[in-house]
Structure formats: structure tokens, C-alpha cells
N, C-alpha and C positions, 0 to 999 in steps of 0.2 A: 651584534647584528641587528639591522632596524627591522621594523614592524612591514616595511616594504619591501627589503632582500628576503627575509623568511618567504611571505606570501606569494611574491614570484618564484621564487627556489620549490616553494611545496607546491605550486602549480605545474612547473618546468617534473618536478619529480613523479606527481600524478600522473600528468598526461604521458611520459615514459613508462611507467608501471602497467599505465593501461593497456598500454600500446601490448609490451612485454606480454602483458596476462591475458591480451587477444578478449580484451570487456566487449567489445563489440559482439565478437560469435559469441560468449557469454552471456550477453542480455538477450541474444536472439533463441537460445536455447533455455534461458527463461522466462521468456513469452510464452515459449510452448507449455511449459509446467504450470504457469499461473494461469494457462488459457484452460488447463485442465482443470486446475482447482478452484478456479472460480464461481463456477456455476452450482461446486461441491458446496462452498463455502458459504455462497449464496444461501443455498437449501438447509445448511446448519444453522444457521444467524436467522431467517426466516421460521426455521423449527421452533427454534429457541426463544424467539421473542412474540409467536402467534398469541399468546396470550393476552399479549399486551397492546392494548387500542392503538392507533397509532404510529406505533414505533416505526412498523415495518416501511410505512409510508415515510416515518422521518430519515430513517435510512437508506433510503430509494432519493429522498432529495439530496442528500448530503452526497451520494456518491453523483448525482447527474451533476452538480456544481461544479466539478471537473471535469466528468465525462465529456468524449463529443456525444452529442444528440446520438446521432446512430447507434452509439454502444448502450444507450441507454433504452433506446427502440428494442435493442437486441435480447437486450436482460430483461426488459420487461415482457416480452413477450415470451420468452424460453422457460422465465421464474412459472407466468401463467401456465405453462403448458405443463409443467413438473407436477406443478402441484394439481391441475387439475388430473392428471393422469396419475396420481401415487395413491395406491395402495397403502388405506389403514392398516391391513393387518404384518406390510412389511415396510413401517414407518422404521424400527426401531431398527433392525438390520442395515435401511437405506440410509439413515444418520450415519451410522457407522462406516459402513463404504464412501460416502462423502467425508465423513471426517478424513478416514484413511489417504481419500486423495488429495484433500487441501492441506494436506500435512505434509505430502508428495514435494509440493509447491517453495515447501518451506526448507525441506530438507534438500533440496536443490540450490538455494540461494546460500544454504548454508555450508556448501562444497566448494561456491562460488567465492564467499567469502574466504576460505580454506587459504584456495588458490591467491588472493588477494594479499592474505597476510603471508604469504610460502609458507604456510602450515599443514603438516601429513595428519592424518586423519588417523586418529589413535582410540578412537570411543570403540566397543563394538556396534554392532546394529542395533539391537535391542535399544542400547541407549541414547546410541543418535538417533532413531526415532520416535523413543519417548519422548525426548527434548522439541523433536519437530512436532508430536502431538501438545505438549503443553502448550511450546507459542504459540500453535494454532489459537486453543484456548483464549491463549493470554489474548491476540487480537481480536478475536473473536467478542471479548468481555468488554475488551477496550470501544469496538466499535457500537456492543448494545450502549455501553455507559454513555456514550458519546450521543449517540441517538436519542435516548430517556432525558439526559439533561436538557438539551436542546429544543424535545419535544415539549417537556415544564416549563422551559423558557420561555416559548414562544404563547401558550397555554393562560404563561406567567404575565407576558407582556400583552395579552388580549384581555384579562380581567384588569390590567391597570389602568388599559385605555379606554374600557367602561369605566371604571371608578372616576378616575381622574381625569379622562377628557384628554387625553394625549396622544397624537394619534403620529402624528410623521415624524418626529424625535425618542418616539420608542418605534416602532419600526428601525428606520436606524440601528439604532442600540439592537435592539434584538437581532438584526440578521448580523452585524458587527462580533455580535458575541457568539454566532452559530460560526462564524466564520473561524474566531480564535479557540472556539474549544474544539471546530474541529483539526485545525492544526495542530494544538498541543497536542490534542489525543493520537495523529498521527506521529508527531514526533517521539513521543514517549514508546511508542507501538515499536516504530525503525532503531530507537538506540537501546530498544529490549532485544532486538534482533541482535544489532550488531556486539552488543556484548554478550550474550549467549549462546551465539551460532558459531563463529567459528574453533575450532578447538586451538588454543592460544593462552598462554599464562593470561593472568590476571593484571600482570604488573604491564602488561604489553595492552591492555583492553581501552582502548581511548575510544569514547562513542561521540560525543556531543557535537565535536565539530562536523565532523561524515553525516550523521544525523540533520544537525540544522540544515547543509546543501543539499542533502537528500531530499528533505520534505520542502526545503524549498524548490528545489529543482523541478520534485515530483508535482507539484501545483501551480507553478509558474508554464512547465513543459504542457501540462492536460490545457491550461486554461490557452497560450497560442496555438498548442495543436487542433482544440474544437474552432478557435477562433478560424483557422484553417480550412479547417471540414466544412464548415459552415461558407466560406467565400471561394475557396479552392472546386479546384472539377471534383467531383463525385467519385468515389471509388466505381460505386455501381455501373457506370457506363463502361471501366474496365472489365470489372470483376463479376457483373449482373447478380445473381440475388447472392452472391458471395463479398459483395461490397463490405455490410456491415461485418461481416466475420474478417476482413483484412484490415478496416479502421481497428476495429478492436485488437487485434494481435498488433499493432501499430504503435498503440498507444501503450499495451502492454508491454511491448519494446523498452518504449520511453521510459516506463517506471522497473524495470530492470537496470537500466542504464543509469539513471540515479542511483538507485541504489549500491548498483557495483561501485561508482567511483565514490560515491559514497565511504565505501568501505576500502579502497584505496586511500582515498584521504587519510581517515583511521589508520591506515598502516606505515603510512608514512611519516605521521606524528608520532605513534609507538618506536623511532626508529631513532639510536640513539642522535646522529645527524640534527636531525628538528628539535630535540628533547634540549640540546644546549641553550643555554639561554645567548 
């Protein structure tokens, strides 16, 4: 079979799957969970990296490079208002409850995945949601690392351009490589998911491809939809000050909906069918 019947065949196969496993009401019901756990997650990853100069700023830029404007109006101003309104002496309990909920997030996508590969759900709770706390973690780590490097990079490329007098060819190079380490770090993040989220043999666990269309999908879909927000009518003339909270569940859509077919993809390769050569 050619390299072009497969690829139309596991397309034709996807878009049935999806259809089948109703991806649509699925990502729309993981919009809701990541709308919850966002702002949790926010507050972890901001906890966690306050120490450190910078970061939080490089990770605020890193997320608006996809973001539309609006959602990034939103998160900045909501982050501001957390933190100015939290209580030191219930920092370490309000971690906690944020973690709990961006773990929420996770262990949702990971029901959804479930559903994706037809797999029944055999962990108990305890364990499916230790799992959904560690990924948190895991992305959690992913995105400081992501942030720090980026942040030395660019840090990096500013002492080179005093040194050395180069100034629009590192530029360049510098946002070039903010751009591919944030990708990789996304992709590593989604095929950590997809292979430990849904409960499914090991010999069934194919990430890489779901992966690559996911985080491609996921930054190709943010970067047209702000392009959108941006020359399209306004929510806010629908919605009034409920605008930015429907871009943002919108777009949170979007990156549910990657991710599920994402993990379609992934199932469909695990299946002996596509596995032939």
C-alpha cells in the first residue's frame, strides 16, 4: 500500500472516529475543564517560578505568541488581581487547591483519550489521579524549563550583540530558537500526555504522529484564530465585557480539538489495519 492510500485511508478513518466519539462535544467540554484549570495552573507555574527574575515575564511572552490579544488582556489582568489579593499565610493550602484543579483539566483529557482509543477505564481513582497530578507536574516543569532557556537565550543573545556588534542576525536566530524550543517543549509535553493518559497496553501506545498534528494544529489554529480576533468583529459587541471570557473558551475549544484528534490519530495507527505494512 503507498505512502498516499495509507494517508488518505487514516484520514478517511480519523474523521469517522471522530465523528463516532462526538470530538466536537468533547473538546467543548474540555474547554470547560481547562478554562477551570487555567488560571489554577497559572498560579502554580507563577508560584513556582517567583523567585526567579524574569521568568514569569518570559512565560507570559511565550503564551501571548499564540494567544489572541484578548485572552492575554484577560490572564494578565485576572494573574494581577490573584496575586495581589492572596493571602501569605494561605499560600501553601491555595497551591494546593490550584494544583488539585489543573489536574482536573488533565484528568479530563484523559477520559477523553479513554474514549478515543475504546478503552474502559480500569485504574482506580487514587491512581488516575496521581497520574493526572504528576502530568501536571511534568508540564508544569516543561513550561518553567521552556521559559528559563529561552529567557538565557535571549539574555545570551544580548551580551553577544554588545560583544560582537550583531545585532539583526541574532535577533533573528534568537526569536527563531524561542520559537523551536517552544515547540519542542510543547510537543514533548502532548506525546507525554498521550502516552500516559489513556489507560491502554503499551504495545497499543503510538504518540508521535497525534503529537506532531496536535502541536502543529495547536499553533497553526491559535496563530489564524488571533489573526481573526484581531480583523474579525469583536466578541465584546456580542458578548460586552463577557467578550474576552468567550475568545478565550474559543480558543480553548481549539486546543481541545487538536488534541482529541490528535489522539485519534494515535488510535488509529495502534490498530492492526494501519500497522501493515
Amino acid at each position: 500500500m503507498s505512502d498516499g492510500v495509507k494517508l488518505k485511508q487514516l484520514a478517511l478513518r480519523t474523521w469517522q472516529e471522530s465523528i463516532e466519539d462526538d470530538v466536537l462535544g468533547s473538546a467543548a467540554r474540555l474547554a470547560y475543564y481547562f478554562l477551570l484549570a487555567l488560571f489554577p495552573l497559572l498560579i502554580v507555574l507563577t508560584s513556582a517560578i517567583g523567585f526567579l527574575p524574569g521568568v514569569q515575564d518570559s512565560l507570559l511572552t511565550q503564551l501571548a505568541r499564540v494567544a489572541p490579544p484578548e485572552v492575554m488582556t484577560l490572564v494578565r489582568e485576572t494573574m494581577s488581581d490573584v496575586v495581589s489579593n492572596r493571602s501569605g499565610g494561605l499560600l501553601s493550602l491555595g497551591l494546593i487547591a490550584s494544583l488539585w484543579s489543573a489536574s482536573s483539566g488533565i484528568a479530563s483529557l484523559m477520559d477523553a483519550l479513554n474514549k478515543a482509543h475504546g478503552a474502559r477505564e480500569t485504574r482506580p481513582f487514587w491512581k488516575r489521579r496521581l497520574k493526572a497530578i504528576a502530568l501536571t507536574f511534568a508540564t508544569a516543569l516543561l513550561v518553567i524549563v521552556g521559559s528559563l532557556l529561552i529567557m538565557v537565550g535571549h539574555h545570551l543573545g544580548g551580551w553577544l550583540e554588545h560583544a560582537l556588534g550583531i545585532s539583526e542576525a541574532l535577533a533573528v536566530v534568537s526569536t527563531l530558537l524561542g520559537y523551536l524550543t517552544g515547540f519542542a517543549l510543547l510537543l514533548l509535553g502532548i506525546a507525554a500526555l498521550y502516552y500516559f493518559g489513556p489507560d491502554i497496553e503499551r504495545a497499543r501506545r503510538r504518540v508521535i504522529h497525534g503529537a506532531l498534528f496536535a502541536t502543529a494544529g495547536i499553533v497553526i489554529s491559535s496563530l489564524l484564530f488571533s489573526f481573526y480576533v484581531r480583523v474579525g468583529p469583536s466578541a465584546s459587541a456580542t458578548y460586552g465585557s463577557l467578550g474576552a471570557v468567550v475568545t478565550l473558551m474559543l480558543w480553548l475549544y481549539l486546543v481541545g480539538l487538536m488534541l482529541l484528534i490528535g489522539g485519534e490519530i494515535n488510535s488509529e495507527l495502534g490498530k492492526p489495519a494501519m500497522s501493515d505494512p
